[in-house]
C-alpha positions as CSV (number, residue, x, y, z in Angstrom):
1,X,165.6,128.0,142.5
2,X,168.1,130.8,143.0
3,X,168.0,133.3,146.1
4,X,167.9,136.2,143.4
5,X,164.6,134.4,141.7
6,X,161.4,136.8,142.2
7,X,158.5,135.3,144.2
8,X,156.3,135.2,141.4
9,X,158.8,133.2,139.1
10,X,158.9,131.2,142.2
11,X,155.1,130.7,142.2
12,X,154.6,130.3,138.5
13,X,156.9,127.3,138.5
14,X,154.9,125.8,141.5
15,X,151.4,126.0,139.8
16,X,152.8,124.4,136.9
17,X,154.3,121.9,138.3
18,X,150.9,121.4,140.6
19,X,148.9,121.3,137.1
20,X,151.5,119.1,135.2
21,X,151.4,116.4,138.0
22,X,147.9,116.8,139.4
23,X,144.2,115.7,138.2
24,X,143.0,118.8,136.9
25,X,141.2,118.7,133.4
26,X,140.7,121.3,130.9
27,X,138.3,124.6,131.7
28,X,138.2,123.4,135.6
29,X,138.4,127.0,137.2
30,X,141.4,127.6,139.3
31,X,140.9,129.3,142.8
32,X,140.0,132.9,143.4
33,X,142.9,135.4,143.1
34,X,141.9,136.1,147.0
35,X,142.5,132.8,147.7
36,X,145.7,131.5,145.6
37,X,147.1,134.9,146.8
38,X,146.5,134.1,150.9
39,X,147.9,130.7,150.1
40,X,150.5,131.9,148.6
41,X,151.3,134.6,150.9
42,X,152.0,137.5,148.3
43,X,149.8,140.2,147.4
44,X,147.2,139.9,144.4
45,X,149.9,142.2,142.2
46,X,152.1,139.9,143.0
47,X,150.0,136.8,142.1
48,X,148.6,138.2,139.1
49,X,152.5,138.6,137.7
50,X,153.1,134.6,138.5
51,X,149.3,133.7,136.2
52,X,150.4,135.2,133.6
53,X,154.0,133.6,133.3
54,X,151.4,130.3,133.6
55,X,149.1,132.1,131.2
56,X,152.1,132.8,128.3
57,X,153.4,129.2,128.5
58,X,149.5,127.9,127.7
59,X,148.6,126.2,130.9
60,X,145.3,128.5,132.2
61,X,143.0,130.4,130.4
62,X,143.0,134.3,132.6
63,X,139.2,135.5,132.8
64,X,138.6,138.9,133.6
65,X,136.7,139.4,136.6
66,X,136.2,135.6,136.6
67,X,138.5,132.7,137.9
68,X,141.0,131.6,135.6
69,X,140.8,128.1,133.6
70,X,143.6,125.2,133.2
71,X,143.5,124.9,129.6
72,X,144.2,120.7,130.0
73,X,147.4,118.7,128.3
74,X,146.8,115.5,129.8
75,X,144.6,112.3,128.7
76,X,142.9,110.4,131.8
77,X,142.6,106.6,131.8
78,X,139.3,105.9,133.5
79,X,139.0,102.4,135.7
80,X,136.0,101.1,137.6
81,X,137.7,98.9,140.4
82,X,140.7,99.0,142.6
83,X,143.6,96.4,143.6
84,X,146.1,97.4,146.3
85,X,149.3,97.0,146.0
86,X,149.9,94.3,148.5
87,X,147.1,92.1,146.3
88,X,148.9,92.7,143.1
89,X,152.0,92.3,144.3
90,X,150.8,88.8,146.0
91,X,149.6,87.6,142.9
92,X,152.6,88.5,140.9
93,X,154.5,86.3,142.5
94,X,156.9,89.5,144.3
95,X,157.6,90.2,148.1
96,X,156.3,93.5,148.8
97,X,158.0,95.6,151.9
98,X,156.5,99.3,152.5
99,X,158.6,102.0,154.0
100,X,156.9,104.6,155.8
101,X,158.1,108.0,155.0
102,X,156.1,110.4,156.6
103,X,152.4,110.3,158.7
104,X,150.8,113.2,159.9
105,X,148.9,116.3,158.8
106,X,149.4,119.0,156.0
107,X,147.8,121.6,154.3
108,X,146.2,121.0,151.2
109,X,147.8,122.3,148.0
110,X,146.2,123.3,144.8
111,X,145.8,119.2,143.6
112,X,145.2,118.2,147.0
113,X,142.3,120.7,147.4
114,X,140.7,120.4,143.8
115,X,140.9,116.3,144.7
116,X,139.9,116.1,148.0
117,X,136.8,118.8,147.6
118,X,138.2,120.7,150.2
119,X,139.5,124.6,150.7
120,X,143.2,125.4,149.8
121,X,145.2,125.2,153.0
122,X,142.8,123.3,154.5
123,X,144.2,120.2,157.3
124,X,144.2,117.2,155.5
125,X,146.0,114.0,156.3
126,X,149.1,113.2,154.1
127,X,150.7,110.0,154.2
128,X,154.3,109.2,152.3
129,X,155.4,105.7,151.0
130,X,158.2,104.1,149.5
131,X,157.0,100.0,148.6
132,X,159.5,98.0,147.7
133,X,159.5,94.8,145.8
134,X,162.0,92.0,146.7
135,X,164.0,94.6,148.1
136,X,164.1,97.3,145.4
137,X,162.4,100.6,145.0
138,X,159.3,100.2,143.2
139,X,156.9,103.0,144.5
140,X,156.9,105.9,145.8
141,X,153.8,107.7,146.9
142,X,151.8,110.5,148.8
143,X,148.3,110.0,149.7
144,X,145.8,112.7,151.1
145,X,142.8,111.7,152.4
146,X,140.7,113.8,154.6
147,X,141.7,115.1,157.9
148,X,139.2,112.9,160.3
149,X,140.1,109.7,158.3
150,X,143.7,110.0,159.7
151,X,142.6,108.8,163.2
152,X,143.8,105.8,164.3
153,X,146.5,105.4,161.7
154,X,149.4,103.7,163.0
155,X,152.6,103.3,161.3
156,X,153.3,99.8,161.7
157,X,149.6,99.9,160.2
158,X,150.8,101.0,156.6
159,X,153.7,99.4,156.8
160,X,152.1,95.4,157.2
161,X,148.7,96.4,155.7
162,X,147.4,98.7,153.0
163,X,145.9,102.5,153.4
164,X,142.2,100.7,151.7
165,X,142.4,97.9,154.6
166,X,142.9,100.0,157.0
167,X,140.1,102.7,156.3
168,X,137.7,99.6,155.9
169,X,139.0,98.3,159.4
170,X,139.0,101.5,160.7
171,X,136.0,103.7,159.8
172,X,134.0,101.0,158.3
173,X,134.4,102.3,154.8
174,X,134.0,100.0,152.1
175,X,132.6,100.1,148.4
176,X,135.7,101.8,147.1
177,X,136.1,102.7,143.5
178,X,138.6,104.7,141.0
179,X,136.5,108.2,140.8
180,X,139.5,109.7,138.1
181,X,143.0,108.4,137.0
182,X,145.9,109.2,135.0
183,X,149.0,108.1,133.7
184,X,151.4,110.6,132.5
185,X,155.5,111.0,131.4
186,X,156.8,112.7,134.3
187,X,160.3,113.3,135.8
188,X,161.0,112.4,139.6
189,X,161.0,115.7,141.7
190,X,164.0,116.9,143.9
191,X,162.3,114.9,147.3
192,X,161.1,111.6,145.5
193,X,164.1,111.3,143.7
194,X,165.8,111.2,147.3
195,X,163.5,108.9,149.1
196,X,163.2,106.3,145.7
197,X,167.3,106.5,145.3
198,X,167.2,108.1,142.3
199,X,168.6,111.2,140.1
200,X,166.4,114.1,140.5
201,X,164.6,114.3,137.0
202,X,165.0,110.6,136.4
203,X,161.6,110.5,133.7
204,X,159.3,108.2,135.7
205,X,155.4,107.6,135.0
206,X,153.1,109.5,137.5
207,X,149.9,107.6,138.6
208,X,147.1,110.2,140.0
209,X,144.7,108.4,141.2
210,X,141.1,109.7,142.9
211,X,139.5,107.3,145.4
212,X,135.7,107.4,146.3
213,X,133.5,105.8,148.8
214,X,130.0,106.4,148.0
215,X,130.5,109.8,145.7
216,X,132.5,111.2,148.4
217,X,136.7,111.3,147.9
218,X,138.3,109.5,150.1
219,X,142.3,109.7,149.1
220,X,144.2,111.5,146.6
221,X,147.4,110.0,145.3
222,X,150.7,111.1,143.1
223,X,153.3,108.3,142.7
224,X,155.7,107.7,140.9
225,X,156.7,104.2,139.4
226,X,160.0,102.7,139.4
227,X,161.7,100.2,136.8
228,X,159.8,98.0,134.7
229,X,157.6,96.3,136.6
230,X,154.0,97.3,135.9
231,X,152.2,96.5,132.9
232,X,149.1,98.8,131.8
């Protein structure tokens, strides 16, 4: 980004990238205008100008007087049960080490939001992590889950243990199970290309993954994986 690019050039590039590397499926309705644009900070002109860059390059559907809809370029890979990392990892034969990158609370972007079943901007608890396998960069990953979920999180925690262990040891959920998730050719953006070591744009596949605990979503996750280790 340039300090001469407009704002909604800016924001254009930001929804795509959400809807590129995100859970959405086709004809799911975007936010209100009202809403985007308060996210966003701009006014609805303003807005408006950034939808329909998004619009011309075929990723939402414009509406009028109704929300817009993302028009869907993805396929989704549908599983029933879930192994964490450590588990697989275990059983693979590999050393697993997890770097904790960042703990604490955010606001919930347009994926985080549409995942989580919560309001855009709304507190949620975001949780970064580079996992390592005999010493090299496997993983790298941000979780939401919802805000109340974060107590009690230590970072020693998700650094021995695993995120699933931890909400079963620490809220008593239990019964967890893959609600959506997809696989998709993607390219490492600016940040996770500094935390996993590698060129920014480095083409990586993106796993987004939706966890739920009796109907109700429990964590959100985007990573990234690294090398040649995982088998589908």
């Amino acid at each position: 980004m340039t300090a001469q690019e407009p704002i909604h050039v800016r924001i254009a590039r930001v929804l795509a990238t959400e809807f590129g590397n995100s859970l959405w499926q086709a004809n799911e309705p975007l936010p209100s205008e009202t809403e985007l644009a308060r996210y966003f900070k701009v006014t609805r002109r303003t807005l408006r100008k950034a939808l329909s860059i998004v619009e011309a390059e075929g990723l939402i559907t414009k509406n009028q007087g109704r929300n817009s809809l993302y028009r869907g370029r993805s396929i989704a890979l549908s599983h029933d049960t879930i192994v964490d990392l450590p588990t697989a990892a275990r059983e693979a034969g590999f050393r697993l080490t997890t770097k904790l990158l960042r703990l604490g609370k955010a606001q919930a972007g347009l994926a985080d939001a549409r995942a989580l079943s919560v309001k855009l901007g709304e507190s949620v608890g975001e949780i970064c992590r580079l996992r390592l396998l005999d010493g090299r960069p496997v993983v790298q990953q941000r979780s939401v889950i919802p805000e109340n979920l974060l107590a009690g999180i230590r970072p020693s925690d998700l650094e021995r243990s695993s995120l699933y262990r931890e909400l079963q040891r620490l809220h008593g959920i239990d019964g967890l199970v893959i609600g959506r998730e997809q696989f998709i050719q993607s390219s490492a953006t600016m940040e996770e290309a500094g935390f996993a070591g590698i060129e920014p744009g480095h083409p990586v596949v993106r796993v987004l993954r939706l966890v739920l605990a009796d109907g109700r979503p429990v964590e959100y996750s985007n990573s990234i994986l690294i090398g040649d280790y995982f088998r589908f």
